[in-house]
VOPAGU-2260 file (C-alpha; in pm, 1 decimal, decimal comma):
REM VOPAGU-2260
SITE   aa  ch    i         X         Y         Z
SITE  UNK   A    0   -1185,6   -3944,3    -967,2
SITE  UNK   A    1   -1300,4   -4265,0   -1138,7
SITE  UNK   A    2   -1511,2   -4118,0   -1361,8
SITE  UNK   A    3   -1282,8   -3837,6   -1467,3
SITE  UNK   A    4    -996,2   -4047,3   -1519,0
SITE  UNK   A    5   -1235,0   -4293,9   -1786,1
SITE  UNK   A    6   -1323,0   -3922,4   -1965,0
SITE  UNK   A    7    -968,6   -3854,2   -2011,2
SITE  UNK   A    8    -881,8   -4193,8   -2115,0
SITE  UNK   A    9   -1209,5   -4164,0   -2399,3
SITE  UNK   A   10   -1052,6   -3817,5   -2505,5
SITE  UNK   A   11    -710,6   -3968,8   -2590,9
SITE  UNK   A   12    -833,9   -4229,9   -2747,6
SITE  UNK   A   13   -1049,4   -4027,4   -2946,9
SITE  UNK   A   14    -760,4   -3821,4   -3046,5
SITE  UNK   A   15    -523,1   -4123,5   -3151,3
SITE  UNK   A   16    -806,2   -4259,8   -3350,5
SITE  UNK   A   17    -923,2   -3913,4   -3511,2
SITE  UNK   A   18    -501,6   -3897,3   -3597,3
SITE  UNK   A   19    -501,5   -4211,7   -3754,7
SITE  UNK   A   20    -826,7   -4135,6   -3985,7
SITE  UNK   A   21    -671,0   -3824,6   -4111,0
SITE  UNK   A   22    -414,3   -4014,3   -4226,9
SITE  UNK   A   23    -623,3   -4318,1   -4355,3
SITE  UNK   A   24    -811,5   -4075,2   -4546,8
SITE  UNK   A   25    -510,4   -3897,9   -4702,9
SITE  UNK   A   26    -355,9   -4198,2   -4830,0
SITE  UNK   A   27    -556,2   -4163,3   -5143,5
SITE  UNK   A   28    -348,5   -3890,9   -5217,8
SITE  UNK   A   29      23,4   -3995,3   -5314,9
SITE  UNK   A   30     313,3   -3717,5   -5286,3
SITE  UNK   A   31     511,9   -3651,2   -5525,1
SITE  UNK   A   32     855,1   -3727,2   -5487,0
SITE  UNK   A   33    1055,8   -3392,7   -5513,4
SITE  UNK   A   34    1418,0   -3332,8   -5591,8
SITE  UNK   A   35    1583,5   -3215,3   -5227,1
SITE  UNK   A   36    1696,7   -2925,7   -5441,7
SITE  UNK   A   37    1335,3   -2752,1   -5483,9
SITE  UNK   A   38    1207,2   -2510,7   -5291,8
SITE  UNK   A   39     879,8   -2682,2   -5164,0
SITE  UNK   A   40    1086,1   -3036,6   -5070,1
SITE  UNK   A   41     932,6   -3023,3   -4731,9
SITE  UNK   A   42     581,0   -2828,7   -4808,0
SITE  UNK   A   43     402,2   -3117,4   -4905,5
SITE  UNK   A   44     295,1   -3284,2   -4609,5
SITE  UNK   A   45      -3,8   -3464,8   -4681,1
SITE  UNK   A   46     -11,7   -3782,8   -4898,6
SITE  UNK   A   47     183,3   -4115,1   -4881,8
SITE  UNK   A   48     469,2   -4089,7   -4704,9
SITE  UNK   A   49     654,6   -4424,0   -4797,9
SITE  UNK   A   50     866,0   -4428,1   -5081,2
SITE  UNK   A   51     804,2   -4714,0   -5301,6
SITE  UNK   A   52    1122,2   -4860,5   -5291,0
SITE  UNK   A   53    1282,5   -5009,3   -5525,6
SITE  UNK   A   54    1015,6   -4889,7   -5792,1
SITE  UNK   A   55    1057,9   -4525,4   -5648,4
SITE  UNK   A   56    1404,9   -4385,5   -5543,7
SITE  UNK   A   57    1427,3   -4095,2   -5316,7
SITE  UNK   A   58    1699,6   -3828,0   -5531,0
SITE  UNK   A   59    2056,1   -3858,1   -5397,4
SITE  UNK   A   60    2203,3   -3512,4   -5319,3
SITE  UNK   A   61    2531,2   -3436,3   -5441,4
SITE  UNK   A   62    2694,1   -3425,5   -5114,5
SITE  UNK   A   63    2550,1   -3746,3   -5012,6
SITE  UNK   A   64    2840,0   -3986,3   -4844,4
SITE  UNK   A   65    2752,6   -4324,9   -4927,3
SITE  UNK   A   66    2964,0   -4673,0   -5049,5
SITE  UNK   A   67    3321,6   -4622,9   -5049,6
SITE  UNK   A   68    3548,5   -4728,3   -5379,2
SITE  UNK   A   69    3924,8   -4747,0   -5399,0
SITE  UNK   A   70    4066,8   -4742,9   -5711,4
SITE  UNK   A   71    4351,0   -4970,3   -5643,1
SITE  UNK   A   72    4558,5   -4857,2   -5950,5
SITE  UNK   A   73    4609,0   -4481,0   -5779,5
SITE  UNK   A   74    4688,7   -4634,7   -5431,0
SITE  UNK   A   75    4982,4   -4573,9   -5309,2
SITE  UNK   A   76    4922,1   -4783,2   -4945,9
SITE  UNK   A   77    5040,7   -4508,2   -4752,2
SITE  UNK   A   78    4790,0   -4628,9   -4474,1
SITE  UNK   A   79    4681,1   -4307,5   -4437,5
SITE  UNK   A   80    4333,0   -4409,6   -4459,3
SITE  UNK   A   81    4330,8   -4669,6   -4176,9
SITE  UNK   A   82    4519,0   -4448,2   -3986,9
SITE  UNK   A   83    4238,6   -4201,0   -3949,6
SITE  UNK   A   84    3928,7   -4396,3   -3921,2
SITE  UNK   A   85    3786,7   -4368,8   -3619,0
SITE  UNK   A   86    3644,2   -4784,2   -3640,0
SITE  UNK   A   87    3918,3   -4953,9   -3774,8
SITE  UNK   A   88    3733,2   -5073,5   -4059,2
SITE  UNK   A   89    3995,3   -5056,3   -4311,3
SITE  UNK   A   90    4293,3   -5303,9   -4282,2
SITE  UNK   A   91    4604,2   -5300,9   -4521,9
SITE  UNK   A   92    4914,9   -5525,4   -4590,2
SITE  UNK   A   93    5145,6   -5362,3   -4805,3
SITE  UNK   A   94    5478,7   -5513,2   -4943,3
SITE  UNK   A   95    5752,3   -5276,1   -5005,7
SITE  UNK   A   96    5853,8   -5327,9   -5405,1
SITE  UNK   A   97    6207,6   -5396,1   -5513,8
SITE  UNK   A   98    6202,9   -5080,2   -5743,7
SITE  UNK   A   99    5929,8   -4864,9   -5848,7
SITE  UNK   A  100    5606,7   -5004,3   -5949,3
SITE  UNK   A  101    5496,5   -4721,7   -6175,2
SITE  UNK   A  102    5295,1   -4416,6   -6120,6
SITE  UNK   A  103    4944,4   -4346,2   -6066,4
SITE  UNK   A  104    4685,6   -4148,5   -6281,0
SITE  UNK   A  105    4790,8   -3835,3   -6099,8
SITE  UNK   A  106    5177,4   -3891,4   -6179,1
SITE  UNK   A  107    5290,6   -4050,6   -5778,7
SITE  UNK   A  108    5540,0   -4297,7   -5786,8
SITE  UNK   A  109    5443,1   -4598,9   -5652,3
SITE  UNK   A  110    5672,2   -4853,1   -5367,5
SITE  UNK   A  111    5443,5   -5050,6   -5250,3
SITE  UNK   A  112    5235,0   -5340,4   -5342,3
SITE  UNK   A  113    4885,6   -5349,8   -5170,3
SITE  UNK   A  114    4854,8   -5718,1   -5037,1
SITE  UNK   A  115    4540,3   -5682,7   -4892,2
SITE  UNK   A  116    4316,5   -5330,8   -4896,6
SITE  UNK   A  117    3990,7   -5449,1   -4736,8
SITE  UNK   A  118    3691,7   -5196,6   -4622,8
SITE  UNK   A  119    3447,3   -5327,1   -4381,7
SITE  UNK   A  120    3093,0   -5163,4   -4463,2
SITE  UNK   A  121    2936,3   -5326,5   -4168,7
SITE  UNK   A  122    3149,1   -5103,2   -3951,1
SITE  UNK   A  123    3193,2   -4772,1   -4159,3
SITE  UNK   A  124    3039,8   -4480,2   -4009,6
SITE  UNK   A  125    3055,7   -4319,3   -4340,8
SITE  UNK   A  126    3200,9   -4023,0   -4223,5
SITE  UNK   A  127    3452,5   -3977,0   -4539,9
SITE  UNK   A  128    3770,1   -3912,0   -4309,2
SITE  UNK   A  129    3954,3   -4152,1   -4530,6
SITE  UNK   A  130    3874,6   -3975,3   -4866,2
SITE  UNK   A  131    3994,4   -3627,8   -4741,5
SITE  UNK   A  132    4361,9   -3781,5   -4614,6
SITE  UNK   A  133    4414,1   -3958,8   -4936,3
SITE  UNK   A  134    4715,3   -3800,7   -5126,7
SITE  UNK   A  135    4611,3   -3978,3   -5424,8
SITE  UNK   A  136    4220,9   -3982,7   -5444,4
SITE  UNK   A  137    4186,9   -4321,3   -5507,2
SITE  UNK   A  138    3945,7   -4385,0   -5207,7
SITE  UNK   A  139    3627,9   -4201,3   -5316,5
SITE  UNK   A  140    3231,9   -4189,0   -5166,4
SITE  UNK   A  141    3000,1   -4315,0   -5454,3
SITE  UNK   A  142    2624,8   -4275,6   -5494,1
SITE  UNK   A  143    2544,3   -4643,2   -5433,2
SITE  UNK   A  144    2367,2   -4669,6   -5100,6
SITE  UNK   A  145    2152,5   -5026,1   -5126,9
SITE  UNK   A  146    2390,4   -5338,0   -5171,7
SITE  UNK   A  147    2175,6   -5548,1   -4950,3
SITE  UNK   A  148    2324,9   -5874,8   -4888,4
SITE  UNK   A  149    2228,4   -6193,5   -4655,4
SITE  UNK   A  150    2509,8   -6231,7   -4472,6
SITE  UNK   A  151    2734,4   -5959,9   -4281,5
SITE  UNK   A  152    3053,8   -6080,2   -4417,8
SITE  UNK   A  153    2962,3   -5986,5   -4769,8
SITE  UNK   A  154    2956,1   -5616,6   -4649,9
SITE  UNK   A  155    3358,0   -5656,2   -4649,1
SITE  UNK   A  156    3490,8   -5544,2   -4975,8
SITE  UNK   A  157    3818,9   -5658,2   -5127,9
SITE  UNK   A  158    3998,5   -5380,2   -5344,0
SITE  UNK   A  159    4314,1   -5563,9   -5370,6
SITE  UNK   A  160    4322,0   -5773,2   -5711,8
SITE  UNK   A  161    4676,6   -5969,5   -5572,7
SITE  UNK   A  162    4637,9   -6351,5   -5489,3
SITE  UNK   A  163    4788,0   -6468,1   -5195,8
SITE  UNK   A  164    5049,5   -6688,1   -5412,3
SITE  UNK   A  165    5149,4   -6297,7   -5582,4
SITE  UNK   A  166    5180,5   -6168,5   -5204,7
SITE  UNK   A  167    5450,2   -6506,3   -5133,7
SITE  UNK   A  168    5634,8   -6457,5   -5433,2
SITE  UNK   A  169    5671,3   -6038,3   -5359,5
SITE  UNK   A  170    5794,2   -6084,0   -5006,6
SITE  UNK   A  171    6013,8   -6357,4   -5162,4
SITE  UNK   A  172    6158,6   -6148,2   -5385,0
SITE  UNK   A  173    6230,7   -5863,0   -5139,6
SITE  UNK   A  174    6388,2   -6099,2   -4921,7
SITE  UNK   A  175    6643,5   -6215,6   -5197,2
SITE  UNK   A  176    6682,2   -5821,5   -5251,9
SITE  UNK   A  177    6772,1   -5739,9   -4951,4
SITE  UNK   A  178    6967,6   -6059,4   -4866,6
SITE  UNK   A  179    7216,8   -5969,8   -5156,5
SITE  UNK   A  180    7236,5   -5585,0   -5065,5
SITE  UNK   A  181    7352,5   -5730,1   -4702,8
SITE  UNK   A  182    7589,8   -5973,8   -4891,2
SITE  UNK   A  183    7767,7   -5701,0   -5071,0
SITE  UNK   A  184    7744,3   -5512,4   -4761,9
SITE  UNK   A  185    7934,7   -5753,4   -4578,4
SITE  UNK   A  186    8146,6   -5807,4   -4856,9
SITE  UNK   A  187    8252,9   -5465,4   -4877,0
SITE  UNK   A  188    8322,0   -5417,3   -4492,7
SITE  UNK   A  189    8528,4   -5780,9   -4488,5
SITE  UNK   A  190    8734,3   -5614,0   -4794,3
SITE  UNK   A  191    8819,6   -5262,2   -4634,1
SITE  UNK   A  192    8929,2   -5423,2   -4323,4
SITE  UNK   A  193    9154,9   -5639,5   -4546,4
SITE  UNK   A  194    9348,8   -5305,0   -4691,1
């Protein structure tokens, strides 16, 4: 039992070792890196398998769901977005406007500053749920798949370009607003029960 258990321990070595020379001896040859397009993208199975990154780039296919972007311009913080993802990695703080604020590039009136529009990266499952709810298709998957960075909280982007002073001064001024549309409501209810 001894003796055939040490046989079938040589034979397995043997067979890890003769696995690893194949490969030794075929990393002379490099692959070439193929558009995922071709044909032949997974033919070519001997060579160098490591991409040489950052000198070498695999090709990114069209479909590819990678870094989000929000073009804060077309937003129209309807929430939408942070509504439907499933990690809660986008938080907004809107601020309703005292009129309109103008439109966006697709002709949507917009009511509502953006306070804060942050995306958390760490926590995205990329699973582009926000950019198919977005009426306005400002929230949009981009190519960009390596923004390497040293510390976590760096993966938390900031789309909104208002200050926290700007956010003050907007809730100010929609308290005013609707302070003087309850004055003249008031007013207007103390004069009809005067008639």
């Amino acid at each position: 039992m001894i003796i055939k258990n040490t046989i079938s321990s040589f034979v397995t070595a043997w067979k890890g070792l003769a696995l690893t020379l194949k490969h030794f001896l075929a990393a002379g040859k490099k692959r070439q890196t193929l558009d995922v397009k071709k044909d032949n993208y997974f033919a070519e199975q001997e060579g160098i398998v490591t991409v040489q990154y950052p000198k070498e780039k695999i090709p990114i296919p069209e479909v590819g769901r990678y870094q989000l972007h929000v073009e804060i311009d077309d937003c129209i913080v309807c929430d939408l977005c942070a509504k439907i993802c499933p990690v809660d990695c986008i938080e907004i703080e809107s601020i309703k406007g005292t009129g309109p604020l103008g439109q966006t590039s697709d002709g949507t009136v917009k009511r509502l500053h953006a306070a804060k529009f942050d995306i958390d990266m760490a926590k995205c499952l990329y699973c582009g749920l926000c950019t198919v709810v977005c009426p306005t298709e400002c929230i949009t998957m981009t190519n960009q798949y390596d923004r390497t960075v040293t510390n976590v909280a760096e993966l938390t982007y900031k789309f909104s370009d208002m200050t926290p002073e700007e956010a003050e001064e907007k809730r100010q001024e929609l308290a005013k607003q609707q302070a003087e549309k309850q004055a003249a409501k008031e007013a207007a209810m103390k004069a009809k029960k005067g008639e």
